[in-house]
C-alpha positions as CSV (number, residue, x, y, z in Angstrom):
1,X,173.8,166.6,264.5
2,X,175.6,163.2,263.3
3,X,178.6,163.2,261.3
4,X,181.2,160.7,260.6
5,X,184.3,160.8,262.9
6,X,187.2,162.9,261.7
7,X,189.7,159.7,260.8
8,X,187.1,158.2,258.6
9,X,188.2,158.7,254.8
10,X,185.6,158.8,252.2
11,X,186.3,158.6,248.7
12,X,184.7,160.3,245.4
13,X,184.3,156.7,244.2
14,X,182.0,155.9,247.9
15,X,185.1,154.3,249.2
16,X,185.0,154.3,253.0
17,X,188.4,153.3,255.3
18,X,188.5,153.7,259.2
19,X,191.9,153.9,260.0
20,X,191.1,152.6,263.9
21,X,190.0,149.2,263.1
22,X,191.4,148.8,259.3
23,X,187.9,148.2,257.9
24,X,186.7,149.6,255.1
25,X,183.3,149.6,252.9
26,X,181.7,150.5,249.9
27,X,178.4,152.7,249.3
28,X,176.2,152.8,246.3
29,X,175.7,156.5,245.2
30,X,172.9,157.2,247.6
31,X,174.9,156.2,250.6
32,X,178.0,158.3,249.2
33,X,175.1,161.2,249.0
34,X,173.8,160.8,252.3
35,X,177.2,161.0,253.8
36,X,178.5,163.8,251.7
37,X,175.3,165.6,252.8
38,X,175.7,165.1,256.8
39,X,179.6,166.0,256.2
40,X,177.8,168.8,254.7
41,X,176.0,169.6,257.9
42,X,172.4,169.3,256.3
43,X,169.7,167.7,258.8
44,X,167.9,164.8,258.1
45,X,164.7,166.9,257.1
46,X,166.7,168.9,254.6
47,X,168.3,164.8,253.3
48,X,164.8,163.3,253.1
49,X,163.9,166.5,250.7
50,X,166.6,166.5,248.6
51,X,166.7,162.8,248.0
52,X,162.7,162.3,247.6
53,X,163.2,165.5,244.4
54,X,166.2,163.4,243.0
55,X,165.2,159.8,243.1
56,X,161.7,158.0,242.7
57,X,161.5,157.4,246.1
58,X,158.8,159.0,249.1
59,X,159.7,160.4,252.2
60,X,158.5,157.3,254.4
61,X,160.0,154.6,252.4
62,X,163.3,157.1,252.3
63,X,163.1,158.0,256.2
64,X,163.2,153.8,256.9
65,X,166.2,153.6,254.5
66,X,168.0,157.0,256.3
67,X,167.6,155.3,259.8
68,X,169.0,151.7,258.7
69,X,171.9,153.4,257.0
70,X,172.3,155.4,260.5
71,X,172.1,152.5,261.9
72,X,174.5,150.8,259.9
73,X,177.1,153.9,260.5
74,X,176.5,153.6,264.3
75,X,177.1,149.4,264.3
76,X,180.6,150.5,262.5
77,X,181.5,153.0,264.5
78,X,181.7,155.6,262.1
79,X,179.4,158.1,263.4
80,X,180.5,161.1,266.2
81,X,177.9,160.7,268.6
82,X,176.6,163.6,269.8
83,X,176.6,164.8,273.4
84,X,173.5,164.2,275.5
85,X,175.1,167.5,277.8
């Protein structure tokens, strides 16, 4: 399951600040939803649902848009990895 590292401060506004390396970033609402919903716990199945009912978007062209934000998270090291174990 991925979810943001425990230091990592989010805002209600989608203000994001990583005390480690000072940086800090700014989502648009669907990025804030996304990362309230993996804070959340929800899996990317139960994501892709929710946002494909909420926004004019399909699962594909969502699912490419989830794995670049992932991707995103991961280059910023703002993600807990999960253990391979």
């Amino acid at each position: 399951m991925m979810r943001l590292k425990k230091n990592i401060a989010v805002s209600d506004s989608g203000f994001v600040f990583n005390p480690t390396t000072g940086d800090s970033y700014s989502l648009n609402q669907v990025g804030k939803e996304i990362l309230q919903s993996l804070g959340e716990g929800k899996s990317k199945e139960e994501i892709t649902s929710m946002m494909t009912s909420n926004y004019e978007i399909d699962a594909a062209s969502f699912e490419k848009y989830f794995f670049d934000f992932i991707s995103m998270l991961r280059q910023f090291e703002l993600l807990e990895e999960p253990d391979e174990n």
